[in-house]
N, C-alpha and C positions, 0 to 999 in steps of 0.2 A: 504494500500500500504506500508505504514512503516511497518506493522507485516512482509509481505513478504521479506521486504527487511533485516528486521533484521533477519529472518530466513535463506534467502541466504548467510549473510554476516557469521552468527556462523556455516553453514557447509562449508564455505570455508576457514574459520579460522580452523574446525578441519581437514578439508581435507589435506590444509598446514601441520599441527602436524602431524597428521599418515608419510604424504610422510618425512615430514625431519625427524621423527624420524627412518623412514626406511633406510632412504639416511645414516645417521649418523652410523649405526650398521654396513652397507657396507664400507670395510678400503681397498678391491681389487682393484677397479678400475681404469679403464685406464684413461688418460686426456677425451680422447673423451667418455668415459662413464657418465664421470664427469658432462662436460658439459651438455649433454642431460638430465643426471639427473634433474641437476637445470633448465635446460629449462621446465621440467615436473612438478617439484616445484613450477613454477611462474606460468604455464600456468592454472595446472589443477584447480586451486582455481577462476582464472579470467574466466573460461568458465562454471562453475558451471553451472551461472543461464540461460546458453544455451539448456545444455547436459539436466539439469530437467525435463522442459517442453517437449524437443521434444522425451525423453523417458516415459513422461508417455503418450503423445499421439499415440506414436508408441504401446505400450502396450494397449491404449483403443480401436484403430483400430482393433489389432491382436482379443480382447476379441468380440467387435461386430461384427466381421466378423466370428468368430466360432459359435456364437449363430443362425445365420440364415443357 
């Protein structure tokens, strides 16, 4: 359970890095861009260990429903 957990924990630490270094290279935007951004910054790392699981079960249903 710790290995999982510290596997979630270092892809939402790089997931954080990718988006703020994205966010950072953007100098356009509007207030309200702004914002959403950072809501997307904070959010997408806290839902990681949701989005995982329920994409790779989506992806195993899709696979054993094509095989039959």
């Amino acid at each position: 359970m710790i290995i999982f957990l510290g596997f979630y924990s270092s892809v939402a630490l790089y997931c954080f890095a990718v988006y703020l270094k994205a966010f950072q290279q953007e100098t356009d935007l509007s207030t309200e861009e702004l914002r959403l951004s950072w809501l997307v910054i904070a959010l997408a790392p806290l839902l990681w260990f949701i989005v995982v699981p329920i994409s790779y079960l989506e992806k195993y249903h899709k696979s054993s429903t094509s095989h039959d």
